[in-house]
C-alpha positions in Angstrom: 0.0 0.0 0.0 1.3 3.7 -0.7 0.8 6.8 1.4 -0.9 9.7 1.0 1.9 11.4 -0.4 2.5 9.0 -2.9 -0.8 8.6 -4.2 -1.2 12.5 -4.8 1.9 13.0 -6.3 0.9 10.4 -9.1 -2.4 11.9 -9.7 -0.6 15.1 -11.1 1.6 12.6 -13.2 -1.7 11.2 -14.8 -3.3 14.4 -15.5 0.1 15.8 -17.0 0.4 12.3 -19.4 -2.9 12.7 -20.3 -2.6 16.6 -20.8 0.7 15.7 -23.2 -0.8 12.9 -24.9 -3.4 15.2 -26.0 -1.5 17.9 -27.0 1.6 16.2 -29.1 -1.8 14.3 -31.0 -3.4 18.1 -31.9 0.1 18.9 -32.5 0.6 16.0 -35.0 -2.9 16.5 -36.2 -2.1 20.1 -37.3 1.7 18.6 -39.2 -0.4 16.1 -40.7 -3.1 18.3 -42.3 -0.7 21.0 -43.3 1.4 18.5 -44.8 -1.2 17.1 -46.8 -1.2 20.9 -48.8 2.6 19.9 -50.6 1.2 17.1 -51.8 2.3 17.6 -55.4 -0.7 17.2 -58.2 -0.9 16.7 -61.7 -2.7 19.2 -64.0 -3.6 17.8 -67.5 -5.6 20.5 -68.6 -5.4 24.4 -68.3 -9.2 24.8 -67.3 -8.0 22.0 -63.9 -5.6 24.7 -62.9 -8.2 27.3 -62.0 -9.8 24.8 -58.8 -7.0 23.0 -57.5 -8.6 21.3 -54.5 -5.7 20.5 -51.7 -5.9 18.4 -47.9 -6.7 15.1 -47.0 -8.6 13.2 -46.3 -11.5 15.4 -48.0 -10.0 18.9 -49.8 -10.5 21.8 -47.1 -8.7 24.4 -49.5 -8.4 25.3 -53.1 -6.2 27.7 -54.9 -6.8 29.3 -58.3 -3.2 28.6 -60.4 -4.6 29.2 -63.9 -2.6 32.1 -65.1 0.5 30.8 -63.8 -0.4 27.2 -65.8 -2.9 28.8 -68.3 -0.3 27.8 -71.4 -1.3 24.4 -72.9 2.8 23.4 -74.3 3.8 23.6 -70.5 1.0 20.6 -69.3 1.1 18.1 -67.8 2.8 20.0 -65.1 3.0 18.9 -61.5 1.8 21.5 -58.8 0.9 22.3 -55.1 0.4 24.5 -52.9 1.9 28.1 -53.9 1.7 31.7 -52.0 -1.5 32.7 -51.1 -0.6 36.2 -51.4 0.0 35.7 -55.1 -2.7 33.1 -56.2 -6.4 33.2 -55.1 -7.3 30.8 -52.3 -10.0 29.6 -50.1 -10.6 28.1 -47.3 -13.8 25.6 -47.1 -14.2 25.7 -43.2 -16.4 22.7 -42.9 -13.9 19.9 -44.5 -11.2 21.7 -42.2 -12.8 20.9 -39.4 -14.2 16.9 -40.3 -10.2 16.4 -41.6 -9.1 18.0 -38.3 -11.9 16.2 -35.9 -11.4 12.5 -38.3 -7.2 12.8 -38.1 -7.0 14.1 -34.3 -9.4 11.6 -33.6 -7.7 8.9 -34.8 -4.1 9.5 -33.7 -5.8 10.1 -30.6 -7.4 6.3 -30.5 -4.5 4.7 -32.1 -2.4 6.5 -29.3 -4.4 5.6 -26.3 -4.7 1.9 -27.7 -1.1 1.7 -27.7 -0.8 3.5 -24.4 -3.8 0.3 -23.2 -1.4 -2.4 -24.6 1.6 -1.5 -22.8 0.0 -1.3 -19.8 -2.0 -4.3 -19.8 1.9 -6.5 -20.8 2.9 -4.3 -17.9 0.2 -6.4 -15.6 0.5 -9.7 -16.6 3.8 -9.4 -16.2 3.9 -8.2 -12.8 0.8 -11.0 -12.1 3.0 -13.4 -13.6 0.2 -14.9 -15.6 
């Protein structure tokens, strides 16, 4: 049995792993979905480079590239995403958030699964069954 002492000290430690665990997941979350923008496309025709849709899982921005790939001898061309200062683009809100809800929610799961595992080898082993 553990004192007093010892049993609020840990308490802390649990709230602070938990509080971490949730924060390095958002912070992966947030990598992961900005990430998805470099993912590099391929145009075919010049009309495709005026909605470029960009993220995954679903596309939560586009970006208008038409008069930078508006000449038909330079397609094919790869792309993705450019300056928003220089090319038009927009934000769609709602697939932002289901991509940002969806991936955190996952790492999340997938995190605290693993976190489950570990400590349920961690019992048997100490039960010795």
């Amino acid at each position: 049995t553990k004192s007093a002492e010892e049993k609020s000290t840990r308490v802390p430690s649990r709230r602070g792993t938990c509080w971490t665990i949730v924060l390095a997941t958002w912070v992966a979350t947030h990598v992961l979905l900005f990430w998805s923008l470099v993912r590099r496309q391929t145009l075919t025709t010049p009309d495709a480079a005026s909605h470029i849709p960009m993220g995954l899982p679903f596309p939560f921005l586009w970006q208008d590239q038409a008069y930078y790939y508006g000449f038909e001898d330079r397609l094919p061309v790869q792309t993705r995403f450019l300056a928003p200062q220089e090319f038009v683009t927009h934000m769609i809100w709602p697939h932002y958030f289901l991509d940002l809800v969806l991936v955190w929610g996952s790492l999340l799961l997938i995190t605290l699964l693993i976190l489950w595992v570990i400590q349920e080898v961690r019992r048997t082993r100490r039960t010795g069954s």
